[in-house]
C-alpha positions as CSV (number, residue, x, y, z in Angstrom):
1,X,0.0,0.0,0.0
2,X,2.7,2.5,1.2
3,X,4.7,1.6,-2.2
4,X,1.4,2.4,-4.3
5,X,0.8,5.5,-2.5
6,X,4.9,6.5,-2.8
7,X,4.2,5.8,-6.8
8,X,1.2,7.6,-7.4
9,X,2.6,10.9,-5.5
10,X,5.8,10.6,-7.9
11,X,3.6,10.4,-10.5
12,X,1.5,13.5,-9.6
13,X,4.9,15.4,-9.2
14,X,6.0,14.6,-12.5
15,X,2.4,15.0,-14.2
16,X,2.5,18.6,-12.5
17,X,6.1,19.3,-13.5
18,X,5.0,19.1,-17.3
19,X,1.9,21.0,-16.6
20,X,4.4,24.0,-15.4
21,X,6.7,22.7,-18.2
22,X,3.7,23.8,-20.5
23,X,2.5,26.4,-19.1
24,X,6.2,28.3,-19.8
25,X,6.2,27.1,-23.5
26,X,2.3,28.8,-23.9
27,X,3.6,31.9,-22.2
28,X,6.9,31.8,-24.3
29,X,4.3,31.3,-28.0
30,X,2.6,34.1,-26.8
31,X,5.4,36.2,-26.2
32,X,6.8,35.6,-29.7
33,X,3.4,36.2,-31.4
34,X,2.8,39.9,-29.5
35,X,6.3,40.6,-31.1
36,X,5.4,39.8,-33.9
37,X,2.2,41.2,-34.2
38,X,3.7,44.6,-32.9
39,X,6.7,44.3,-35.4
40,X,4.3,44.0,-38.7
41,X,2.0,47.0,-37.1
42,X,5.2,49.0,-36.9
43,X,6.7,48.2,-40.0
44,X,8.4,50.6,-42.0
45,X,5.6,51.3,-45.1
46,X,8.5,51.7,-47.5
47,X,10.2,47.9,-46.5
48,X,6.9,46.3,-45.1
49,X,7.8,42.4,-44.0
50,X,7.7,40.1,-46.8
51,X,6.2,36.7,-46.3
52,X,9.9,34.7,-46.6
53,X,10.7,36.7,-43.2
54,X,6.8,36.0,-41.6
55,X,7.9,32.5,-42.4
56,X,10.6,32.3,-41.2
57,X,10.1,34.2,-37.9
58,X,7.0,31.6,-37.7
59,X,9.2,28.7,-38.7
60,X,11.5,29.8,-35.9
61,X,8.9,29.7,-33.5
62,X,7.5,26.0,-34.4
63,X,11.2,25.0,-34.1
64,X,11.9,26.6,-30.3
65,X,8.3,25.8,-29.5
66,X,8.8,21.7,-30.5
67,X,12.3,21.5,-28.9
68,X,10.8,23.7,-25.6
69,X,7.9,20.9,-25.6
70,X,11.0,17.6,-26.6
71,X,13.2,19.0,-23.3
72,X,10.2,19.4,-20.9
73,X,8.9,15.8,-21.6
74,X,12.4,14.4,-21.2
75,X,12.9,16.1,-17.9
76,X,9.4,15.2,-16.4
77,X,10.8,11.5,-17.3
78,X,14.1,12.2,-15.6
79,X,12.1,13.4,-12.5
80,X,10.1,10.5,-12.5
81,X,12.6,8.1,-12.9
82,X,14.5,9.6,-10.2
83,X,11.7,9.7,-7.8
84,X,10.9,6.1,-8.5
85,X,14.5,4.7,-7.8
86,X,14.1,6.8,-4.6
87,X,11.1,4.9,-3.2
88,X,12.8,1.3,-4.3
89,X,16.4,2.4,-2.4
90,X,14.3,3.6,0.8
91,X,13.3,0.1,1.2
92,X,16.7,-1.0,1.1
93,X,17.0,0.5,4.6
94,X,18.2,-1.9,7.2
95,X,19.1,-4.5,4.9
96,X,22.5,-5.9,3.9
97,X,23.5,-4.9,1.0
98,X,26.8,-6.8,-1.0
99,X,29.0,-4.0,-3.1
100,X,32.3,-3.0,-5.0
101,X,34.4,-2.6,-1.6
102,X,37.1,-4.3,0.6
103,X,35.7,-3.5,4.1
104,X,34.7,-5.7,5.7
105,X,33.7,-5.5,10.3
106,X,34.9,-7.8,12.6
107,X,31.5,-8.2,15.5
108,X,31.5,-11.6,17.9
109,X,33.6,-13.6,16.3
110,X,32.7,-13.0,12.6
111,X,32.9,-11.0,9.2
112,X,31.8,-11.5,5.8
113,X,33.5,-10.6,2.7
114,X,33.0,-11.8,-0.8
115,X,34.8,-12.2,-4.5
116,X,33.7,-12.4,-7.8
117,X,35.4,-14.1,-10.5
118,X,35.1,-13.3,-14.0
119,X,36.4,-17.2,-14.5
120,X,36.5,-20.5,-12.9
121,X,39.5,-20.8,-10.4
122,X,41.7,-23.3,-9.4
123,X,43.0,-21.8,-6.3
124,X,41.6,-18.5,-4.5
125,X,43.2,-16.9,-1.5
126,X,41.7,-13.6,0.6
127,X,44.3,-11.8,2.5
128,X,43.0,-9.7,5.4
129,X,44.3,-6.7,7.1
130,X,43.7,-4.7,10.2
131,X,43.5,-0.9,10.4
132,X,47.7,-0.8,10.2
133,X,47.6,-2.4,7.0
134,X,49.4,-5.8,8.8
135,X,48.4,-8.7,7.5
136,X,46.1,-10.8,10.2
137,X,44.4,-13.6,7.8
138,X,45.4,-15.6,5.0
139,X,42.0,-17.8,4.1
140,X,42.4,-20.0,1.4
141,X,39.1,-21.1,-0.4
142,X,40.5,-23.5,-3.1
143,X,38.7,-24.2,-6.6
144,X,35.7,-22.2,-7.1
145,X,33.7,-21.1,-10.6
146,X,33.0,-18.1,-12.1
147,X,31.0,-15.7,-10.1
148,X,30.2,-14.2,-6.8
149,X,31.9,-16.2,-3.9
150,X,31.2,-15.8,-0.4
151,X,33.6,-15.9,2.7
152,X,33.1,-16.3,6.5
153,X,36.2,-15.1,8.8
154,X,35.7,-16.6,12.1
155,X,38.4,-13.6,13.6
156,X,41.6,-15.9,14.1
157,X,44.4,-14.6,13.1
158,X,47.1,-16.6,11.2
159,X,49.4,-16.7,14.6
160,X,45.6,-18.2,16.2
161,X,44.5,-15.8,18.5
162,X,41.9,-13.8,18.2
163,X,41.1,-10.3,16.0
164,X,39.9,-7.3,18.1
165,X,36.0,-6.6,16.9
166,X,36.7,-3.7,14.3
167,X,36.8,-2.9,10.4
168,X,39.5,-4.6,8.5
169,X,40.2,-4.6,4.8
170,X,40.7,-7.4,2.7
171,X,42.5,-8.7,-1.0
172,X,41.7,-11.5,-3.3
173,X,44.1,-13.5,-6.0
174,X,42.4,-15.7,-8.0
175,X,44.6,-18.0,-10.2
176,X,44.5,-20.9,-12.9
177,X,46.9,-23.0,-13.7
178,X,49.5,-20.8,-12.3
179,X,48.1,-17.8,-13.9
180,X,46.5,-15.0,-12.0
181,X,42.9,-14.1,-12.7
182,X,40.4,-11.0,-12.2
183,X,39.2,-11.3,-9.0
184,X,37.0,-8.6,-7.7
185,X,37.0,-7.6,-3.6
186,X,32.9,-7.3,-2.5
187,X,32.0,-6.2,1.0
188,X,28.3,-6.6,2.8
189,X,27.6,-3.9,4.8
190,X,24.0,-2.2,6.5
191,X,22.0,0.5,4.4
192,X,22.0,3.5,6.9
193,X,19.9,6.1,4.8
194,X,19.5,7.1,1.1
195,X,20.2,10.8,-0.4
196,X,18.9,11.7,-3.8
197,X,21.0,14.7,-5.7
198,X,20.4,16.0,-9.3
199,X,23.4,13.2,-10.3
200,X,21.2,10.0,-8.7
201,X,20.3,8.5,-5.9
202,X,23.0,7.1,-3.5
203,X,22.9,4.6,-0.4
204,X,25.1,4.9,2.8
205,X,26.2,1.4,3.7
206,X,27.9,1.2,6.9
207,X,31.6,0.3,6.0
208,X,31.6,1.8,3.0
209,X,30.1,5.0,3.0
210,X,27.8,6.8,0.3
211,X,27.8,4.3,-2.8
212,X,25.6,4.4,-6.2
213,X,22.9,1.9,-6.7
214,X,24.6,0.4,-9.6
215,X,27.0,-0.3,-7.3
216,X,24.8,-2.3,-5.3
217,X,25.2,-6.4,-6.4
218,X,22.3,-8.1,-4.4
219,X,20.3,-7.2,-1.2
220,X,19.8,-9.8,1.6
């Protein structure tokens, strides 16, 4: 109900945006047409306007009035689309979301990280560091194939005591037959809050800060 009441009010915005859209491109016409009429009552007897210039000072006219009408349209859209990707990241809120990143926070006893591989893998290894940039971690996750890859650090460190609860980054080598492969770092983190801007909407996920939505991989 909430999401069909949220949709119908972006809609109304948008509908009224082209309405005032409209409304400028009458009062613009009319503008041009009181010009007009006033230049041809003022006209000089002896060079009165010819009908090539009515033409084209008509022709002119049609052309700014079609690309006045083209721009508002497309920026109604743009409003509405905007509006629309708002409503779908506010329900993102309090969810984990999976992104681009290498953050990753240490809480109880456990973190979550994950990879993506363009290809299969016959070995993959995730370094992690603390806040120093030391290296804490080495988990090896062996063969894995291509695509998104999911790790649980249990907070040991390599030396087997245990991590301090805290943000730590992380680094992934993915190789085949010896030779190295993309492998792409992914970090889940909480949606705090969205913020909408003339460039897009954006999410702030807790250990990574304000991200785009294309940014976003899957929601959990």
């Amino acid at each position: 109900m909430v999401d069909s009441v949220n949709s119908s009010t972006a809609g109304t915005a948008a509908t009224s945006s082209l309405a005032t859209s409209s409304a400028d491109i009458g009062a613009t016409q009319d503008r041009f047409l009181k010009l007009l009429v006033t230049q041809m009552k003022n006209q000089d007897p002896l060079n009165p306007l010819d009908n090539a210039q009515v033409t084209s000072q008509m022709a002119q006219l049609s052309t700014v009035t079609g690309i006045d009408k083209l721009n508002a349209t497309v920026q109604a859209l743009s409003s509405s689309m905007l509006a629309s990707q708002s409503l779908q990241a506010v329900s993102m809120i309090g969810h984990v979301a999976l992104t681009d990143g290498d953050g990753m926070d240490l809480a109880n006893g456990n973190a979550y990280g994950g990879v993506e591989l363009k290809d299969p893998a016959d070995k993959v290894t995730v370094e992690i560091a603390d806040a120093s940039g030391a290296l804490v971690r080495t988990l090896h996750l062996g063969a894995q194939d291509a695509g998104i890859v999911d790790f649980n650090w249990d907070g040991m460190t390599d030396n087997g005591d245990t991590a301090a609860d805290g943000k730590y980054t992380f680094t992934a080598v993915s190789e085949l037959s010896g030779k190295k492969m993309d492998a792409t770092t992914l970090s889940y983190g909480l949606v705090n809050s969205v913020a909408q801007s003339s460039s897009g909407v954006t999410v702030n996920i807790g250990n990574q800060g304000e991200v785009g939505l294309n940014a976003i991989r899957k929601i959990l």
